[in-house]
matplotlib code that plots the C-alpha trace (Angstrom):
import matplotlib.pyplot as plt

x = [52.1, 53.0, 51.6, 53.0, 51.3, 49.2, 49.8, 48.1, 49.7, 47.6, 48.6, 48.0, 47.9, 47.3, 43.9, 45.2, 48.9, 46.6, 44.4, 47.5, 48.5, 45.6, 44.9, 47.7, 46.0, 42.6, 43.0, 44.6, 42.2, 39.3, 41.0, 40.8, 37.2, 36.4, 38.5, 36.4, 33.8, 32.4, 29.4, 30.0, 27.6, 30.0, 33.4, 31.1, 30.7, 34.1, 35.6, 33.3, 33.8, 37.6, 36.9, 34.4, 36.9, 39.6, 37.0, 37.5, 35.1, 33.6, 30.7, 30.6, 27.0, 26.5, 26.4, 22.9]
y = [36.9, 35.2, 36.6, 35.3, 32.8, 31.7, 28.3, 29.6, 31.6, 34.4, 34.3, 37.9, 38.9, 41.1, 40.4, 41.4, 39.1, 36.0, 36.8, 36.7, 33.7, 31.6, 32.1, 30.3, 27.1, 27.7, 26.0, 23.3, 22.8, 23.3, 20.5, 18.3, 18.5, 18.5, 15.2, 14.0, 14.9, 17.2, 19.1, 23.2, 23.6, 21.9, 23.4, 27.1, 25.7, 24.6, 27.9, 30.0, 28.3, 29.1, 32.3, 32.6, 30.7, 33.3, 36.0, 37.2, 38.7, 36.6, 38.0, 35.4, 34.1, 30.9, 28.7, 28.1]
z = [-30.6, -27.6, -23.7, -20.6, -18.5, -22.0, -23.1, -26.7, -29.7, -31.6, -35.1, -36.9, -39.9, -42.9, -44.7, -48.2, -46.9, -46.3, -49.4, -51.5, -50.2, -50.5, -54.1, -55.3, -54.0, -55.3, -58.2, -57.7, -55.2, -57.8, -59.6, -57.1, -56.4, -60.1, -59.7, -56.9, -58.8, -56.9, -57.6, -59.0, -55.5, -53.8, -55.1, -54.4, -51.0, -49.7, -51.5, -49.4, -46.1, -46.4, -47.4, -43.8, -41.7, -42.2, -42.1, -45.5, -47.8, -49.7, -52.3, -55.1, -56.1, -55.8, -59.5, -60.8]

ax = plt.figure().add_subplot(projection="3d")
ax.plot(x, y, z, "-o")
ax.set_aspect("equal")
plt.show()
């Protein structure tokens, strides 16, 4: 949404929209960490802090 007189953009949109759309890329992102060789704490990690940066829930425990 653009206001006048703001040099910024708000972006909006639906939780479940966004959810939708970022679960096509999760695994292909899980296979490149496992590629990486990243640790199952680390893949837990980055999958979580996407999950937090678009404010989404997130309530997946963390691999042993």
């Amino acid at each position: 949404m653009q206001v006048d007189g703001k040099t910024k953009v708000a972006v909006t949109c639906d939780p479940l929209d966004l959810l939708n759309f970022l679960k096509h890329d999760f695994i292909p992102m899980n296979l490149m960490c496992e590629q990486a060789e990243m640790s199952e704490r680390g893949i837990y990690d980055r999958t979580k802090a996407v999950f937090e940066y678009f404010k989404l829930p997130f309530d997946v425990e963390p691999p042993e």
